[in-house]
C-alpha positions in Angstrom: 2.1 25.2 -20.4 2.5 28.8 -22.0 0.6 31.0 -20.3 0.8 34.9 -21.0 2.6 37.4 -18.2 0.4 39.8 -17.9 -2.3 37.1 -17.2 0.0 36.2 -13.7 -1.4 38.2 -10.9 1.3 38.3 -7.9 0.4 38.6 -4.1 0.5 42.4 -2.5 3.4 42.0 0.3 5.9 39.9 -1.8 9.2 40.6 -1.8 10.9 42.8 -3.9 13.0 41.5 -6.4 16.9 42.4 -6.6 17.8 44.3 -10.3 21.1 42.8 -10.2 20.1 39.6 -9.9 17.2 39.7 -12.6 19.8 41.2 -14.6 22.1 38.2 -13.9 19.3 35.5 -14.8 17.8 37.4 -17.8 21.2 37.2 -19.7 21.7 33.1 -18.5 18.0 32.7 -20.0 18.6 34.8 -23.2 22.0 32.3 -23.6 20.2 28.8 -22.4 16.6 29.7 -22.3 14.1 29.1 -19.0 15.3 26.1 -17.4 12.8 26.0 -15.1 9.2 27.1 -15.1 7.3 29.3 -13.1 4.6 27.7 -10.7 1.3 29.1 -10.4 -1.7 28.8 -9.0 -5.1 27.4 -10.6 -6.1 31.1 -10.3 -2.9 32.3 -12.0 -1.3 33.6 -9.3 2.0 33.6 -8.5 3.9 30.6 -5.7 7.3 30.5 -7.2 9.6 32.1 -9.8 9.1 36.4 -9.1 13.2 36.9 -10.0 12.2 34.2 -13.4 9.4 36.2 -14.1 10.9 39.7 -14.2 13.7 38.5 -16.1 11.5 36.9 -18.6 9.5 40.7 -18.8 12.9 42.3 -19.1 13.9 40.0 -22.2 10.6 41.0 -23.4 8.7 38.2 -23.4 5.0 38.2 -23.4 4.5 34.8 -22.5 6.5 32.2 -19.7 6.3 28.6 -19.4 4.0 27.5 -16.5 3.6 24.8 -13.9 0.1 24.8 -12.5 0.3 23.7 -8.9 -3.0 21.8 -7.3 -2.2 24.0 -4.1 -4.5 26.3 -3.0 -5.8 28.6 -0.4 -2.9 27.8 2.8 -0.9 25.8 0.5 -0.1 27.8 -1.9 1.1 30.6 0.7 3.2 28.0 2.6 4.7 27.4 -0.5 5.2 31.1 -1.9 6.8 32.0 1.7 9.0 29.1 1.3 10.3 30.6 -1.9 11.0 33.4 -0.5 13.3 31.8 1.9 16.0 31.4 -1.0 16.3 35.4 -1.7 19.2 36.8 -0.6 19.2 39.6 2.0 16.7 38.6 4.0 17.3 40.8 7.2 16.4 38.8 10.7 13.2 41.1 11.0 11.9 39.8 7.6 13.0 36.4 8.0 11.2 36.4 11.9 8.1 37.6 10.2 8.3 34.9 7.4 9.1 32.2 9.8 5.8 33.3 12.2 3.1 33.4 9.2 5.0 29.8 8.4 4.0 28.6 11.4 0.6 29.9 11.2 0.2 28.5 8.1 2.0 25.4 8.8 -0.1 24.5 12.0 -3.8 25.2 10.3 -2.1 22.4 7.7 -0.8 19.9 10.4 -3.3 20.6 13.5 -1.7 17.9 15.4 1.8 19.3 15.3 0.7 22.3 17.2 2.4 22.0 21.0 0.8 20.3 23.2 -1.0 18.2 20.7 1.7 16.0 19.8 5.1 15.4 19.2 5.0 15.1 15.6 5.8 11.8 15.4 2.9 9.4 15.1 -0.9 9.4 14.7 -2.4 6.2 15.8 -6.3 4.7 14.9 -7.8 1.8 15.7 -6.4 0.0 12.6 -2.7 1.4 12.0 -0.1 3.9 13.0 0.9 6.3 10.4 4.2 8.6 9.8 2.9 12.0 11.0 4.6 15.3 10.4 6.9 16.9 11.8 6.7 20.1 14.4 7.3 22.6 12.6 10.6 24.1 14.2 12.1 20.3 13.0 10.4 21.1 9.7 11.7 24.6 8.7 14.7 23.7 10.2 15.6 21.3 7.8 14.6 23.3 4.6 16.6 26.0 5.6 20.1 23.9 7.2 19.4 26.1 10.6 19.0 24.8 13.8 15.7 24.3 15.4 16.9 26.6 18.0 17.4 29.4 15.9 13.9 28.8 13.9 12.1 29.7 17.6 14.1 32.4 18.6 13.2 34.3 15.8 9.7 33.2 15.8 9.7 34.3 19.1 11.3 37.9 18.5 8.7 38.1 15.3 5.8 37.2 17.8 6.3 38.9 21.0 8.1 42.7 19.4 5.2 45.2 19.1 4.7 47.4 15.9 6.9 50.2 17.2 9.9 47.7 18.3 9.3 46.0 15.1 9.6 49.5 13.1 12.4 50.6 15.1 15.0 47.8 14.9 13.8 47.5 10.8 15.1 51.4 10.4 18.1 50.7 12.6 19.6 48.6 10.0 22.5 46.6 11.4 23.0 48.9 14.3 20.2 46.2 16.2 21.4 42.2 16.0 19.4 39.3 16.0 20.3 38.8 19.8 19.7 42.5 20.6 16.4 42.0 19.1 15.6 38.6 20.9 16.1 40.7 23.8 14.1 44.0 23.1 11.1 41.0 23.1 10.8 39.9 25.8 10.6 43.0 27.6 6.8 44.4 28.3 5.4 46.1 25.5 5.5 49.3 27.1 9.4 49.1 27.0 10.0 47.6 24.2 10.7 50.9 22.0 12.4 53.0 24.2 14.4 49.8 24.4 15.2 49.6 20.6 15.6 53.4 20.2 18.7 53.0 23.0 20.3 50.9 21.1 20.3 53.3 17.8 22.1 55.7 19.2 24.5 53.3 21.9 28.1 54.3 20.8 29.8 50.9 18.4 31.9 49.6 20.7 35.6 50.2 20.1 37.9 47.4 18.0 40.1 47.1 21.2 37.5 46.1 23.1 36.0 43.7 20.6 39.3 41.7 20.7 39.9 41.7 24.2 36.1 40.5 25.0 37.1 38.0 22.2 40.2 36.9 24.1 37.8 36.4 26.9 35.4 34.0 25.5 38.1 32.3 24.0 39.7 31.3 27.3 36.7 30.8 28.7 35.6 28.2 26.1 38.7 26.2 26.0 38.8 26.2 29.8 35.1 24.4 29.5 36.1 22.1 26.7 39.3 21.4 28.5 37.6 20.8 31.8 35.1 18.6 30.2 37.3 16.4 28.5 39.1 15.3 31.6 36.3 15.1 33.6 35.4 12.5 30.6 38.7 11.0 30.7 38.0 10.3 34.5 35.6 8.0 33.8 37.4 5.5 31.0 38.4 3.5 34.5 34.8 2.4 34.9 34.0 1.6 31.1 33.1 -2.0 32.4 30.2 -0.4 34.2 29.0 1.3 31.2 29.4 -1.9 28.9 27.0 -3.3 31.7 24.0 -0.7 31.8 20.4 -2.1 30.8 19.4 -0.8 27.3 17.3 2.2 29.2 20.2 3.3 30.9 22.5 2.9 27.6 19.8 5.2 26.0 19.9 7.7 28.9 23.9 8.0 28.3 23.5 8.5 24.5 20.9 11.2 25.1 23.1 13.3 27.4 25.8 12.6 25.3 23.8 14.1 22.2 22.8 16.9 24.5 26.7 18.1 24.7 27.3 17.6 20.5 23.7 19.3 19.9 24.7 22.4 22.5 28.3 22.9 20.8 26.6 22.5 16.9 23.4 25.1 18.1 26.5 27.6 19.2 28.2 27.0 16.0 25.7 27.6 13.3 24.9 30.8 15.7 28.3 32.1 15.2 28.2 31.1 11.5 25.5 33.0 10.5 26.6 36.1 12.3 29.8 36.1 10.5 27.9 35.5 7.5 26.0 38.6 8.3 29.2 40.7 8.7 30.7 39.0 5.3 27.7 40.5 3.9 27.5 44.0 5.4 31.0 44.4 4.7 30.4 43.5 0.9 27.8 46.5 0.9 
């Protein structure tokens, strides 16, 4: 449906949008029109589509095509915050705070996800057993391609930094990491911001350095994964007793096995989206 802009209303708090990229999408909608509406909801106000909508205010339009979503009240929210998750730029301050009003949103949705409840797996009644849903690490971790590891450390960071460690690392731009950060909270409160204003004035350290701590972990890592594979190799003697394990024991073997792949793919997507970060910074 058509529905006029200045009838949207849009939430205090949201996001900024990005000029350039309104810019971008204003001239691929003058070319090929809106290829996908805005949502709103029932009250008009805003879930998905900010960087759509400005574009459409910068072409001049005084009306935007609509979806009305039936989400309300906690709903809609979860749904505007998961929008935001696609903006680029996101620092790991803002994305830690995102991630911790998800989860507050997310748990008043699903009750029985909340830990120590459940596992998110099944609710059973006296007639059936339903599909329940998920915890919501497992959730966001799957709409954003992150590891559920990463999704509660920064919850964690978000929850436990006070307002002045919070403020503190957000001016510090990059000078703070996500890890420096994970660190500053879980100090008590009382330290947190001397903590975090340390680390705005610590001295970068030099490039020399860098590569030889580099050269370190890189022996060190192939030593472990060198290690590990003969110990592994050690063991293709007793295969037979493997091939013989009840099914309980079979599953026991697979899950430590896991354990290893999930440990080396959780250090992976770490290192990934720090050198994403660094792609980025340099860009700027």
């Amino acid at each position: 449906m058509q529905m006029k802009i200045s009838e949207i209303k849009i939430n205090p708090g949201r996001r900024d949008t990005q000029q350039r990229n309104v810019e971008e999408l204003a001239r691929s909608i003058a070319a090929v029109g809106l290829m996908n509406p805005v949502t709103v909801t029932q009250d008009n106000t805003l879930i998905a589509g900010l960087h759509r909508l400005e574009a459409a205010k910068l072409l001049g339009w005084t009306e935007i095509e609509c979806t009305v979503s039936d989400a309300d009240g906690l709903q809609a929210e979860l749904a505007e915050i998961d929008e935001n998750f696609v903006r680029a730029g996101l620092s790991h301050r803002e994305l830690g705070d995102l991630l911790l009003r998800r989860k507050e949103l997310y748990e008043a949705i699903h009750p029985e996800t909340r830990q120590g409840q459940r596992n998110g797996q099944t609710v059973k009644n006296d007639n059936l057993t339903v599909l329940g849903a998920k915890p919501f690490s497992e959730d966001t971790a799957d709409k954003l391609g992150i590891s559920k590891r990463t999704v509660e450390r920064l919850v964690q960071t978000a929850a436990n930094l006070t307002p002045e460690a919070k403020k503190t690392i957000r001016d510090a731009g990059d000078k703070i990491t996500k890890g420096d950060a994970l660190k500053i909270s879980r100090l008590p409160p009382d330290q947190q911001a001397e903590a975090a204003a340390v680390l705005t004035v610590a001295p970068p350290t030099p490039r020399r350095q860098r590569m030889a701590d580099g050269e370190d972990v890189l022996r060190e890592f192939k030593f472990l994964c060198s290690r590990y594979v003969s110990d592994i190799k050690a063991l293709r003697h007793r295969a037979d007793v493997f091939a013989r394990m009840s099914m309980s024991q079979f599953d026991e073997l697979g899950n430590s096995a896991y354990s290893i792949t999930e440990a080396i793919k959780e250090l992976f997507e770490e290192v990934h989206e720090i050198r994403h970060e660094m792609e980025k910074e340099h860009e700027n």
